[in-house]
Biopython code that builds the backbone (N, CA, C, O; Angstrom):
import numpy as np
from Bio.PDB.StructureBuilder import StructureBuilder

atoms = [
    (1, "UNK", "N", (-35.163, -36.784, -87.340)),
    (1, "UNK", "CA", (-36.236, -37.742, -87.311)),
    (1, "UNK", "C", (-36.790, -37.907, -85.898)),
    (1, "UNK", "O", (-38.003, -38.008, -85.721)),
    (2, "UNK", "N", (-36.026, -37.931, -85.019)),
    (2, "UNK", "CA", (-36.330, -38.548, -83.740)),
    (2, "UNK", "C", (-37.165, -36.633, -82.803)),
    (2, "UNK", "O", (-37.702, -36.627, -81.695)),
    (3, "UNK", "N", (-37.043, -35.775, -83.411)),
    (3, "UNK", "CA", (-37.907, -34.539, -83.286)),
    (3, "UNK", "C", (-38.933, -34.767, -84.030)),
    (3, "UNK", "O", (-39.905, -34.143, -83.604)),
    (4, "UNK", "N", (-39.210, -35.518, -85.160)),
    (4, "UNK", "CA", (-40.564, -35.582, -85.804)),
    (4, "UNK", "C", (-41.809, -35.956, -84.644)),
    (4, "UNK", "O", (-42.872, -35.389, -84.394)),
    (5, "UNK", "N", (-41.249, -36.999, -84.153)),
    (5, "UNK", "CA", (-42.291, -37.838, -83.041)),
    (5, "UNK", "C", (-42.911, -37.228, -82.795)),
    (5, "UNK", "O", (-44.041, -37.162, -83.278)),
    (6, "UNK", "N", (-42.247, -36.161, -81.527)),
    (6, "UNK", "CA", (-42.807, -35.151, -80.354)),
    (6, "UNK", "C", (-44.023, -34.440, -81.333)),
    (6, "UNK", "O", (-45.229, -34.680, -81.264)),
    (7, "UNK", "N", (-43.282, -33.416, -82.339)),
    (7, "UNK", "CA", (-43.826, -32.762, -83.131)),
    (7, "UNK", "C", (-45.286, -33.264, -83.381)),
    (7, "UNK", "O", (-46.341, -32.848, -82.902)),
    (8, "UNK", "N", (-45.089, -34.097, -84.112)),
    (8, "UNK", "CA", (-46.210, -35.016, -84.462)),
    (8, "UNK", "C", (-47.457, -35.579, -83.372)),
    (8, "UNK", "O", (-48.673, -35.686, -83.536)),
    (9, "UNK", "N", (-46.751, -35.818, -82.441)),
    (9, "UNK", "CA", (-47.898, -36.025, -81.369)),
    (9, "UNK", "C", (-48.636, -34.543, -80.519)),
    (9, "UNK", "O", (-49.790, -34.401, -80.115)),
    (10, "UNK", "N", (-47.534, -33.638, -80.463)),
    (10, "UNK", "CA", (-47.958, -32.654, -79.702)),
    (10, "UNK", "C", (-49.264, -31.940, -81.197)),
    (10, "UNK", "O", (-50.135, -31.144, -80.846)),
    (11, "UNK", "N", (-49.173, -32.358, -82.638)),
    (11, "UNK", "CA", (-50.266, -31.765, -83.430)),
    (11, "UNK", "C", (-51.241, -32.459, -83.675)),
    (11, "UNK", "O", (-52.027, -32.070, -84.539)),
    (12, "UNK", "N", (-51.504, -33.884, -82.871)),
    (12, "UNK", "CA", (-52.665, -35.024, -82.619)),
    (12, "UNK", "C", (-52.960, -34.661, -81.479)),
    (12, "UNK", "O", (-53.966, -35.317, -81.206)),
    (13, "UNK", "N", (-52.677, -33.926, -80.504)),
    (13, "UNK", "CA", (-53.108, -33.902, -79.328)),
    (13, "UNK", "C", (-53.802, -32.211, -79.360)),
    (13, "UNK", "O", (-54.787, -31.916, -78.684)),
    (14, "UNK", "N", (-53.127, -31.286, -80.207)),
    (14, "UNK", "CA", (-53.387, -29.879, -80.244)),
    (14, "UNK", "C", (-54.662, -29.852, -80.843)),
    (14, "UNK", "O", (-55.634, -29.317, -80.309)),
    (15, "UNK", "N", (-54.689, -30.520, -82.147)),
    (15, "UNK", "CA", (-55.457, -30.204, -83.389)),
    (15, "UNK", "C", (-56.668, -30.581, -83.088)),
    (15, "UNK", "O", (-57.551, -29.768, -83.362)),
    (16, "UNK", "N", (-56.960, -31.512, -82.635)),
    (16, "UNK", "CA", (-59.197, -31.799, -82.011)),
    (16, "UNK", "C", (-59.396, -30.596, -81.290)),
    (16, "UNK", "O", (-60.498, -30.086, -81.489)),
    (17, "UNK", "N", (-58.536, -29.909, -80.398)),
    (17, "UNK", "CA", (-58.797, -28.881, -79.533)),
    (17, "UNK", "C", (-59.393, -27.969, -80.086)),
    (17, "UNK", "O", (-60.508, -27.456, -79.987)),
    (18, "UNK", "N", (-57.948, -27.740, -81.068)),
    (18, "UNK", "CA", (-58.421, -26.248, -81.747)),
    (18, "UNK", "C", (-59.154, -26.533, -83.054)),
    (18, "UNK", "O", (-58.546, -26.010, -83.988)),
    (19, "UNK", "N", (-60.165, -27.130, -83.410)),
    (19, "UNK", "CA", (-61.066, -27.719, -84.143)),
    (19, "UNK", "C", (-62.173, -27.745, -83.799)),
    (19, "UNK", "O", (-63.058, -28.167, -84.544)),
    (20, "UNK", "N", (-62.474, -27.167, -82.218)),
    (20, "UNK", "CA", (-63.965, -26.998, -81.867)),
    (20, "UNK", "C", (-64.157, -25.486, -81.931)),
    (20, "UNK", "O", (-63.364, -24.659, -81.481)),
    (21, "UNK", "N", (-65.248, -25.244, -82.513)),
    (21, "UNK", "CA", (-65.701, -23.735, -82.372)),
    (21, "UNK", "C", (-65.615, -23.283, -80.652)),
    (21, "UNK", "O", (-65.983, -24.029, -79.745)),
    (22, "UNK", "N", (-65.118, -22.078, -80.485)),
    (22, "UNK", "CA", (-64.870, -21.876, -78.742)),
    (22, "UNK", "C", (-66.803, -21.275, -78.732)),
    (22, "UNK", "O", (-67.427, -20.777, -79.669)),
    (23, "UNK", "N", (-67.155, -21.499, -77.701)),
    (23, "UNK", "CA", (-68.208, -20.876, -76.876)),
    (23, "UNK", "C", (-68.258, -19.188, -77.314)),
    (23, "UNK", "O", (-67.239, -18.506, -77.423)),
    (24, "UNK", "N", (-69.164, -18.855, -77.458)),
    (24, "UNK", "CA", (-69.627, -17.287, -77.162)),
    (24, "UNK", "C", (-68.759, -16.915, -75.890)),
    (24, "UNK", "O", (-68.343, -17.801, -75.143)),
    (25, "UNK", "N", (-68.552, -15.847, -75.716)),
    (25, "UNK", "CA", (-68.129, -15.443, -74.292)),
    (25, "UNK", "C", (-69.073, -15.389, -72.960)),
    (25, "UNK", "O", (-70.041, -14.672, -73.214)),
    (26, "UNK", "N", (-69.115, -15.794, -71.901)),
    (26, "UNK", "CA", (-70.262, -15.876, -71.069)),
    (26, "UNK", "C", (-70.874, -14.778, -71.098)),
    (26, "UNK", "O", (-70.293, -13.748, -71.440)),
    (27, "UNK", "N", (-72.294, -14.804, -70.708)),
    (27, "UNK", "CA", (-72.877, -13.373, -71.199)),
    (27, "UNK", "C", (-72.929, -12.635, -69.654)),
    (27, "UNK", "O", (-72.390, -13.209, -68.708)),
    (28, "UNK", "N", (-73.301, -11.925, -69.555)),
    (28, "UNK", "CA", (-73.439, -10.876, -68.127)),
    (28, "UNK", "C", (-74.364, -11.552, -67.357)),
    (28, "UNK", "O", (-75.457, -11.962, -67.746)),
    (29, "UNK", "N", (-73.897, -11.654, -66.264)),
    (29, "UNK", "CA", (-75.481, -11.224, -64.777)),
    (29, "UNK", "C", (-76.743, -10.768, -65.928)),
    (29, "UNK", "O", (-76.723, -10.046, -66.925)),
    (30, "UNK", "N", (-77.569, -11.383, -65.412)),
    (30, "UNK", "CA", (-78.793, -10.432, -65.684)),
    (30, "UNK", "C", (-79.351, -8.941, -64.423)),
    (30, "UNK", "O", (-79.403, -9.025, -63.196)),
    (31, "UNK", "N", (-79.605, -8.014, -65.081)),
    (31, "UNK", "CA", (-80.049, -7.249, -64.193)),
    (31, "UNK", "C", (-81.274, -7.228, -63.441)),
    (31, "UNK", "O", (-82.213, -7.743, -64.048)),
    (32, "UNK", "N", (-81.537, -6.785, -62.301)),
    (32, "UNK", "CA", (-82.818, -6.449, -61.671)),
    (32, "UNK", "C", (-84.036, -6.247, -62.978)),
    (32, "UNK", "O", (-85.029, -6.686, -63.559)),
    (33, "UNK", "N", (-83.458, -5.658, -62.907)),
    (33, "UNK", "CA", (-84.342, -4.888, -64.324)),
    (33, "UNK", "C", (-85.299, -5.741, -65.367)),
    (33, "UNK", "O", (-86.510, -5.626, -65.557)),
    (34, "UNK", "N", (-84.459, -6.527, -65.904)),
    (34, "UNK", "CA", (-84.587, -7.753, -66.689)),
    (34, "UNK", "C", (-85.964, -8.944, -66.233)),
    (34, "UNK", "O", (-86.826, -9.701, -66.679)),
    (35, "UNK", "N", (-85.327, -8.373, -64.983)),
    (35, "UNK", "CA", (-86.330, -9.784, -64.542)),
    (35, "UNK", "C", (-88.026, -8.580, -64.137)),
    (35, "UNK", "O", (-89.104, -9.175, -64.147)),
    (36, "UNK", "N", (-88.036, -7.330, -63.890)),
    (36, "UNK", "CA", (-88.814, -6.542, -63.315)),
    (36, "UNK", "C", (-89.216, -6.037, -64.127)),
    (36, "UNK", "O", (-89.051, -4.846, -64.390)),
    (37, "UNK", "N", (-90.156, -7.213, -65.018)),
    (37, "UNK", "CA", (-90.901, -6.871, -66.431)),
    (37, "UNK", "C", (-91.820, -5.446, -66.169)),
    (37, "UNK", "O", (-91.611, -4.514, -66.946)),
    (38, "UNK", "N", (-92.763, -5.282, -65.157)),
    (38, "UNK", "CA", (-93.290, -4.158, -65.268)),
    (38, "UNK", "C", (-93.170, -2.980, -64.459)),
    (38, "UNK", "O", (-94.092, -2.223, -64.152)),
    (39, "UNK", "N", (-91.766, -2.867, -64.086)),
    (39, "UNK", "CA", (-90.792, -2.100, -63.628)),
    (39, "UNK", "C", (-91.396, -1.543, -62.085)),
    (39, "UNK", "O", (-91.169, -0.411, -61.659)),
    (40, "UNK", "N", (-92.122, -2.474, -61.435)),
    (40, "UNK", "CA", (-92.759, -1.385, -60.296)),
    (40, "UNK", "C", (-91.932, -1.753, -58.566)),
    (40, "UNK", "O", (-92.451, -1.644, -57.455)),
    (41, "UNK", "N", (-90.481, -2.209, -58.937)),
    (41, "UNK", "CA", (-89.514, -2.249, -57.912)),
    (41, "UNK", "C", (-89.282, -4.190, -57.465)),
    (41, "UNK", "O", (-88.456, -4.656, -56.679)),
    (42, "UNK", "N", (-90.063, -4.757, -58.083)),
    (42, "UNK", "CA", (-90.115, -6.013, -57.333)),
    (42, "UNK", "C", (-90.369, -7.381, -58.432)),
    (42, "UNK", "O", (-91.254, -7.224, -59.273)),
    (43, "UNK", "N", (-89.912, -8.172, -58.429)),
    (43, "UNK", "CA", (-89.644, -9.360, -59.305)),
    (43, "UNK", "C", (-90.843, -10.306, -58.211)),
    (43, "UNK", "O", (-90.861, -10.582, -57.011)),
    (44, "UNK", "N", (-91.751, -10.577, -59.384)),
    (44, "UNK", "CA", (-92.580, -11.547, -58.580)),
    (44, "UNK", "C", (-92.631, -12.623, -59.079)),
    (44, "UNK", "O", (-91.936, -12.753, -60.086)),
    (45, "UNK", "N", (-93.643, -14.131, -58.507)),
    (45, "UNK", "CA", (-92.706, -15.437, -59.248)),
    (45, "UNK", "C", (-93.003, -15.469, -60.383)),
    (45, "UNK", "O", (-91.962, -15.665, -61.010)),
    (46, "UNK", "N", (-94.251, -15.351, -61.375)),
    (46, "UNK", "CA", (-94.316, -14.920, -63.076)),
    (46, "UNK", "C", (-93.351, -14.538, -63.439)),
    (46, "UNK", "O", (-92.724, -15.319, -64.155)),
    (47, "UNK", "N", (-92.792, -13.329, -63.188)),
    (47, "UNK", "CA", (-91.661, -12.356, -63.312)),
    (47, "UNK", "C", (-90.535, -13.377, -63.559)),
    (47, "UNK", "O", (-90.153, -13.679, -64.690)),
    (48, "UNK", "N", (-90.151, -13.765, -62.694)),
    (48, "UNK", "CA", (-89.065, -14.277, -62.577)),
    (48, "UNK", "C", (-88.883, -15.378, -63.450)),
    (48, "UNK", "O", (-87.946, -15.421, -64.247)),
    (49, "UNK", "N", (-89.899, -16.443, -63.317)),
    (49, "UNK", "CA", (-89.876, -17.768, -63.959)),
    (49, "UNK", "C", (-90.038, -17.377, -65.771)),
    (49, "UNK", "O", (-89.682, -18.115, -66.690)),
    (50, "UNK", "N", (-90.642, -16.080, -65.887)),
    (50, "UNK", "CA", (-90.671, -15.387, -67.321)),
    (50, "UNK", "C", (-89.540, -15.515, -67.712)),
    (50, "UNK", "O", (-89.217, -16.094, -68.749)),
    (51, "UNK", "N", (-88.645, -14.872, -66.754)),
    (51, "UNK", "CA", (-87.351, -14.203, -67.228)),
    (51, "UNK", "C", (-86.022, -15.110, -67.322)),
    (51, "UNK", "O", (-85.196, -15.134, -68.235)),
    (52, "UNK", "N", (-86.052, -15.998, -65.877)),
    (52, "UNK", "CA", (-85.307, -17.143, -65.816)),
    (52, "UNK", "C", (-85.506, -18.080, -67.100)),
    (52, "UNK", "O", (-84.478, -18.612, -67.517)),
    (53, "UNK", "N", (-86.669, -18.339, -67.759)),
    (53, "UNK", "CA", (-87.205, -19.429, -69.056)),
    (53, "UNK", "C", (-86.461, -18.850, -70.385)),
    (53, "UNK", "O", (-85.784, -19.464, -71.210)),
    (54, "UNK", "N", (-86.804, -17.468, -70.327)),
    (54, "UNK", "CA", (-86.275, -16.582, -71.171)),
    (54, "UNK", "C", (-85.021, -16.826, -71.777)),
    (54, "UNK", "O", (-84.749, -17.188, -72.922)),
    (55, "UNK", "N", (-84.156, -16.509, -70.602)),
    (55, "UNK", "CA", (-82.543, -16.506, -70.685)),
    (55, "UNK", "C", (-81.906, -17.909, -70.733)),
    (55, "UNK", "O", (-80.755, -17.979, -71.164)),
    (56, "UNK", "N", (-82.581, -19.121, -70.307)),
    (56, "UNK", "CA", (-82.009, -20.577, -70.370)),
    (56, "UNK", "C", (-82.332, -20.885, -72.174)),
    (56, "UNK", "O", (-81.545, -21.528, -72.869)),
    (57, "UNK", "N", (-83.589, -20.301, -72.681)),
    (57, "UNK", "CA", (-83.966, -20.349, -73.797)),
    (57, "UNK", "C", (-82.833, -19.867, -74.740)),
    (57, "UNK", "O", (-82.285, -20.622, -75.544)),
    (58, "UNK", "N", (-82.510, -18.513, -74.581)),
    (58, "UNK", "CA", (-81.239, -18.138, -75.065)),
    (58, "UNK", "C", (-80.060, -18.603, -75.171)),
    (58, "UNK", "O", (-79.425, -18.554, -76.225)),
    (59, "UNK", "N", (-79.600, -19.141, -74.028)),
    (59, "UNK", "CA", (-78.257, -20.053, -73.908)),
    (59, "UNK", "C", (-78.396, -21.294, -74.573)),
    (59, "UNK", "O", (-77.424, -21.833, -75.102)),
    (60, "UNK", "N", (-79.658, -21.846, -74.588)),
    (60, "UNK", "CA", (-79.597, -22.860, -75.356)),
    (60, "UNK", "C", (-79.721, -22.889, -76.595)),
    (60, "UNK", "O", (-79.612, -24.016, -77.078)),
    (61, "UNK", "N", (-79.940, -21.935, -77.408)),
    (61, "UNK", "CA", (-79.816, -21.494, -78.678)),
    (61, "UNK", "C", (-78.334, -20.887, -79.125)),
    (61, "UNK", "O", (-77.943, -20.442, -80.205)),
    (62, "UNK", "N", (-77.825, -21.016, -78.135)),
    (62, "UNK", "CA", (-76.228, -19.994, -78.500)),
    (62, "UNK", "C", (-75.572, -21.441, -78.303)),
    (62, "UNK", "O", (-74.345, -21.514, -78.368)),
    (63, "UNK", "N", (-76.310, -22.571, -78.069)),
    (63, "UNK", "CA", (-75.334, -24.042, -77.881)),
    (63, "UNK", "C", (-74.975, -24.007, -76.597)),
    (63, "UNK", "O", (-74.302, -25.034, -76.665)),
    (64, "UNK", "N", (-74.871, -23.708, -75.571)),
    (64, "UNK", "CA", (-74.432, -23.231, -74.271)),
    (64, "UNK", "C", (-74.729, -24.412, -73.408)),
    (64, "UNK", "O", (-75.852, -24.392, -72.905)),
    (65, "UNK", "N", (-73.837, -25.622, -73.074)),
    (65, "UNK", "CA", (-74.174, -26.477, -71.913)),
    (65, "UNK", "C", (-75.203, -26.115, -71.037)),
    (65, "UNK", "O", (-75.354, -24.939, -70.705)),
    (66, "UNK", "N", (-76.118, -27.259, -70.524)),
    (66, "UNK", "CA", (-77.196, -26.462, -69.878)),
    (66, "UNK", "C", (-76.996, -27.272, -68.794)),
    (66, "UNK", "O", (-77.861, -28.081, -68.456)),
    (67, "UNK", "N", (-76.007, -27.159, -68.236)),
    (67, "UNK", "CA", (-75.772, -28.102, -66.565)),
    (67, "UNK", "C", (-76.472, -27.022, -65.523)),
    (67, "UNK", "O", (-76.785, -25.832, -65.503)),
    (68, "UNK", "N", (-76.513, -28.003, -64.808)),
    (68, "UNK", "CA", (-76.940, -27.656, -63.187)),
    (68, "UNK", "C", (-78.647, -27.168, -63.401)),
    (68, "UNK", "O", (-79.302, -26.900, -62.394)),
    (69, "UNK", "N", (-79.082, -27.110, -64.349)),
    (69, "UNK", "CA", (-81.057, -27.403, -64.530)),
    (69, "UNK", "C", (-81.592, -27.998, -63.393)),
    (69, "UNK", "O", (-82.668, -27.569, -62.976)),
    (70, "UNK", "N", (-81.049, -28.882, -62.833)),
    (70, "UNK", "CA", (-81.838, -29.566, -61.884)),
    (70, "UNK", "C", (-81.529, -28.879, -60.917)),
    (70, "UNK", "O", (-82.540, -28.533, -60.306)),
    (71, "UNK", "N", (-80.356, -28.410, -60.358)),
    (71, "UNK", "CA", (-80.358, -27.607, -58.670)),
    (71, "UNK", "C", (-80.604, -25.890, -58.867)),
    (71, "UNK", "O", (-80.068, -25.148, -58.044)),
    (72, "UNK", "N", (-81.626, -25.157, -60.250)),
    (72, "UNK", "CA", (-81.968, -24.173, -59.974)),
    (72, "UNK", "C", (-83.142, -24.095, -58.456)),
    (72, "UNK", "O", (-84.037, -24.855, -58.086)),
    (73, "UNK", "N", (-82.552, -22.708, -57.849)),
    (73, "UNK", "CA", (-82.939, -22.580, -56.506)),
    (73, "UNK", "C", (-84.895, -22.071, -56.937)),
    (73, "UNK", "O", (-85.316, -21.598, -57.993)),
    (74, "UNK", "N", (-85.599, -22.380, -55.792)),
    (74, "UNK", "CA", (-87.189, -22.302, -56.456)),
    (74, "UNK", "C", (-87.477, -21.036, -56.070)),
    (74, "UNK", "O", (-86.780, -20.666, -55.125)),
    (75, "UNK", "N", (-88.169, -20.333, -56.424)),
    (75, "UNK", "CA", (-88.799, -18.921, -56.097)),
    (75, "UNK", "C", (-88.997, -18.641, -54.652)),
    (75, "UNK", "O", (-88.856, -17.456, -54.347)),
    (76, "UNK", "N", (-89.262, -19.379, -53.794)),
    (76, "UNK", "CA", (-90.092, -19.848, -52.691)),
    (76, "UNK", "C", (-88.545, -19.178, -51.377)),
    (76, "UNK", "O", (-88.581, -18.403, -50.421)),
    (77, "UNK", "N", (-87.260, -20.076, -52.102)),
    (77, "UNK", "CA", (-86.076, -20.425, -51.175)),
    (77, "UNK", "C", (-85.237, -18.879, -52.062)),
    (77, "UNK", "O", (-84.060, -18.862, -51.702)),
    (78, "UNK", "N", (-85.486, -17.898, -52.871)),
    (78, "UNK", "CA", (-85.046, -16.873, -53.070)),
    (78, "UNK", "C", (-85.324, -15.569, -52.340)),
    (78, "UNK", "O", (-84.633, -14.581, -52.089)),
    (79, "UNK", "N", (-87.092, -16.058, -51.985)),
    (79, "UNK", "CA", (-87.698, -14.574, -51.418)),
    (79, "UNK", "C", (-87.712, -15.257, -49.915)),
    (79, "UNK", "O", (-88.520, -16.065, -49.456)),
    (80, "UNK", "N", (-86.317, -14.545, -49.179)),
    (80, "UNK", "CA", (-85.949, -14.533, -47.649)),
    (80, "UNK", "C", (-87.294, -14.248, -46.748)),
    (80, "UNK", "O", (-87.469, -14.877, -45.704)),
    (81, "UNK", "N", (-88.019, -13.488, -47.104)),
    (81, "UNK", "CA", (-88.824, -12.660, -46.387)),
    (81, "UNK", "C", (-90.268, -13.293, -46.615)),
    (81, "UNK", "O", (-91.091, -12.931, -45.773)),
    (82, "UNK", "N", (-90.851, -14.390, -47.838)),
    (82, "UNK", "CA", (-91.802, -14.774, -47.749)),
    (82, "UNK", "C", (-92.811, -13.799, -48.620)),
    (82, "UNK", "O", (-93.941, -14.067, -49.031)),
    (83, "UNK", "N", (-92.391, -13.130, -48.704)),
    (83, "UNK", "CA", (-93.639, -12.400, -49.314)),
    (83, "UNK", "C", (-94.323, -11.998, -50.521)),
    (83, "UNK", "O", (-95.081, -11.057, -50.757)),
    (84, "UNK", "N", (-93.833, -13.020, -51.284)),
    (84, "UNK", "CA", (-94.096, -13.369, -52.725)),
    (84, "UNK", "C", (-93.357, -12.498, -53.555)),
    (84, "UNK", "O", (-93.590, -12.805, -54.724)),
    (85, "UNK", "N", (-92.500, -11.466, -53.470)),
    (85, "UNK", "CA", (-91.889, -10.510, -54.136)),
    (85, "UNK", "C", (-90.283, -10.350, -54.061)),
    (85, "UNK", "O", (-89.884, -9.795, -53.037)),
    (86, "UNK", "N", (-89.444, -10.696, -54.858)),
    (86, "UNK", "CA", (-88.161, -10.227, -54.812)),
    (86, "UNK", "C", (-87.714, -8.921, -54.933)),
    (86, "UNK", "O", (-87.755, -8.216, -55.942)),
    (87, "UNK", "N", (-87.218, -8.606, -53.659)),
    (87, "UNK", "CA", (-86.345, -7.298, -53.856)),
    (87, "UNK", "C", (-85.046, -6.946, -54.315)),
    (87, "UNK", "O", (-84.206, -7.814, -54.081)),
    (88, "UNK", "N", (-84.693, -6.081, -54.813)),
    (88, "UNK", "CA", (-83.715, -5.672, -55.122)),
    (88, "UNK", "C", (-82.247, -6.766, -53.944)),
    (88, "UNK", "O", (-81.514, -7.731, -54.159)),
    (89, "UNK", "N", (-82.448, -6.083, -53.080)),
    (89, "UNK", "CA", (-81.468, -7.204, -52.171)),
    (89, "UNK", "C", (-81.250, -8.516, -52.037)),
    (89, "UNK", "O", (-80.263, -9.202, -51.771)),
    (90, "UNK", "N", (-82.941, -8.828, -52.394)),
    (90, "UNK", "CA", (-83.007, -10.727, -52.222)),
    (90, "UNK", "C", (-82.467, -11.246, -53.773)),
    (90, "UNK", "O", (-81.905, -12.341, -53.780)),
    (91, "UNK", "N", (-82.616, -10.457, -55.211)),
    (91, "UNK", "CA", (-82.129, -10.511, -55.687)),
    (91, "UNK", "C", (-80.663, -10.652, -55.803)),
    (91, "UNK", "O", (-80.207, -11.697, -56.269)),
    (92, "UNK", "N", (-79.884, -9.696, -55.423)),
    (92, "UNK", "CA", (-78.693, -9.863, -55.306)),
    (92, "UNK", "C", (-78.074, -10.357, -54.603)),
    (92, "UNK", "O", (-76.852, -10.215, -54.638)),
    (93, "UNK", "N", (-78.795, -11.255, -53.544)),
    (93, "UNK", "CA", (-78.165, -12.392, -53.094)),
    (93, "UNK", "C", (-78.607, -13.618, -53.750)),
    (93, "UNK", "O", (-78.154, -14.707, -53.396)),
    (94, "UNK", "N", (-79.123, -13.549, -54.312)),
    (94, "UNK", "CA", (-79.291, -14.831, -55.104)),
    (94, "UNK", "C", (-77.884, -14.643, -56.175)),
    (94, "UNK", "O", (-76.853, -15.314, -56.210)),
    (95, "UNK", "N", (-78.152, -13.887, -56.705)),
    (95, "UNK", "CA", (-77.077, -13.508, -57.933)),
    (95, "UNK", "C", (-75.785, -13.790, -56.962)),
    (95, "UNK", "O", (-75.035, -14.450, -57.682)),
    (96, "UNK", "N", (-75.303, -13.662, -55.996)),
    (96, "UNK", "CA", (-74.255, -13.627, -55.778)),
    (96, "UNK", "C", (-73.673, -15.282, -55.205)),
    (96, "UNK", "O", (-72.509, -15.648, -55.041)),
    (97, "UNK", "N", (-74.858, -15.995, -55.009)),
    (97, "UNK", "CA", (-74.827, -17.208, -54.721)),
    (97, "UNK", "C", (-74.516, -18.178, -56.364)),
    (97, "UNK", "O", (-74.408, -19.396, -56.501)),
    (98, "UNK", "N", (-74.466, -17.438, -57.077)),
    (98, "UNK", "CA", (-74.602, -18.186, -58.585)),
    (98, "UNK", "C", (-73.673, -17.192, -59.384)),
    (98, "UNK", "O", (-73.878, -17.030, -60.587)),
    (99, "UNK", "N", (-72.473, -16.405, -58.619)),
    (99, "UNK", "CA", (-71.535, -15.524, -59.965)),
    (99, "UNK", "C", (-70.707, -16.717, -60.137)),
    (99, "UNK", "O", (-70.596, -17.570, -59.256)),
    (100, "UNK", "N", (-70.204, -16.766, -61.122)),
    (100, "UNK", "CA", (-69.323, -17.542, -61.655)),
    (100, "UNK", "C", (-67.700, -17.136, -60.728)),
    (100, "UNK", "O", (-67.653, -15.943, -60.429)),
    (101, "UNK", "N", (-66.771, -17.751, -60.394)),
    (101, "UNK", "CA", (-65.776, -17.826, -59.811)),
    (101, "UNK", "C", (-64.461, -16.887, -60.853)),
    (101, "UNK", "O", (-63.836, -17.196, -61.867)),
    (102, "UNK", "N", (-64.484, -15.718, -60.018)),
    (102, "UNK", "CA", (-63.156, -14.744, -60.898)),
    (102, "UNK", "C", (-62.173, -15.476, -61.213)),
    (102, "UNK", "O", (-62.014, -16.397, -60.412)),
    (103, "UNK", "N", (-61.118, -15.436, -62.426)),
    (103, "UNK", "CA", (-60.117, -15.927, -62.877)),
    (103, "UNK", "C", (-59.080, -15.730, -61.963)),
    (103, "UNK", "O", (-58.657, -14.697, -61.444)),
    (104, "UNK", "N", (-58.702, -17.042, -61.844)),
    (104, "UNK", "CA", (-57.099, -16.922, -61.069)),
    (104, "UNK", "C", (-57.910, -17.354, -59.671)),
    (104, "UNK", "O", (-57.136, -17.363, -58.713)),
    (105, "UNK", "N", (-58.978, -17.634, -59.401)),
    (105, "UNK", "CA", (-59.372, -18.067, -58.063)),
    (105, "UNK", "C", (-59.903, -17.104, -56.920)),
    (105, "UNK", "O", (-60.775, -17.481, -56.137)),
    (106, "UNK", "N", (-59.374, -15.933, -56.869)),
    (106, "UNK", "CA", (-59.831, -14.879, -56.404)),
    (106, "UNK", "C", (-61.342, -14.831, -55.896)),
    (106, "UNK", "O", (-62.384, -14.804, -56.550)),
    (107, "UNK", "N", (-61.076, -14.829, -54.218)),
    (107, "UNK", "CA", (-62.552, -14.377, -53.881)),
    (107, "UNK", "C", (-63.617, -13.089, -54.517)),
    (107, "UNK", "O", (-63.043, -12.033, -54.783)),
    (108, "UNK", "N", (-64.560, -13.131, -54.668)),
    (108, "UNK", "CA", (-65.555, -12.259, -55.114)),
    (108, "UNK", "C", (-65.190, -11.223, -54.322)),
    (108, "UNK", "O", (-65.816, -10.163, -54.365)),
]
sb = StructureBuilder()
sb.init_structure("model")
sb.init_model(0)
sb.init_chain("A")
sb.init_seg("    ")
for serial, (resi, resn, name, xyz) in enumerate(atoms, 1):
    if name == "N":
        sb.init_residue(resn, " ", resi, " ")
    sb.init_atom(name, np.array(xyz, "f"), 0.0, 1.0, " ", f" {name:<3s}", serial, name[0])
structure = sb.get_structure()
């Protein structure tokens, strides 16, 4: 009897858990590509704000928490160089400012 307890509480405490549908698996980085609708080397702000609308659209249809909306970085503070066009590089520093943190803590 006095093992029922534990039992019993550890399957009130388990059971809401495992009663929520888990999340999709996070989906990938988006590629250069993705965002470089008419493929001519450079993500411009249309481009981008296309593609960025795109993919938040998606996540929010897959149910996907939509935190941190308010501190997306603006087109303006992505392109280093000013010149209305994301490159391949300015890209991937953006991306790398926003990967999600490897399991186990591990620096990137």
């Amino acid at each position: 009897m006095k093992q029922t307890i534990p039992c019993l509480l550890l399957l009130c405490i388990a059971f809401p858990a495992a009663a929520q549908p888990p999340l999709p698996p996070q989906p990938p980085m988006p590629t250069f590509a993705e965002f470089d609708a008419d493929g001519d080397g450079a993500v411009t702000e249309q481009e981008f704000v296309d593609a960025r609308n795109k993919r938040i659209a998606a996540r929010a249809g897959e149910g996907r928490p939509m935190r941190g909306l308010a501190q997306v970085e603006e087109f303006k503070d992505i392109d280093s160089n000013g010149d209305g066009r994301l490159s391949r590089e300015e890209f991937a520093a953006y991306q790398n400012r926003h990967r999600p943190p490897r399991p186990g803590g591990y620096p990137r």
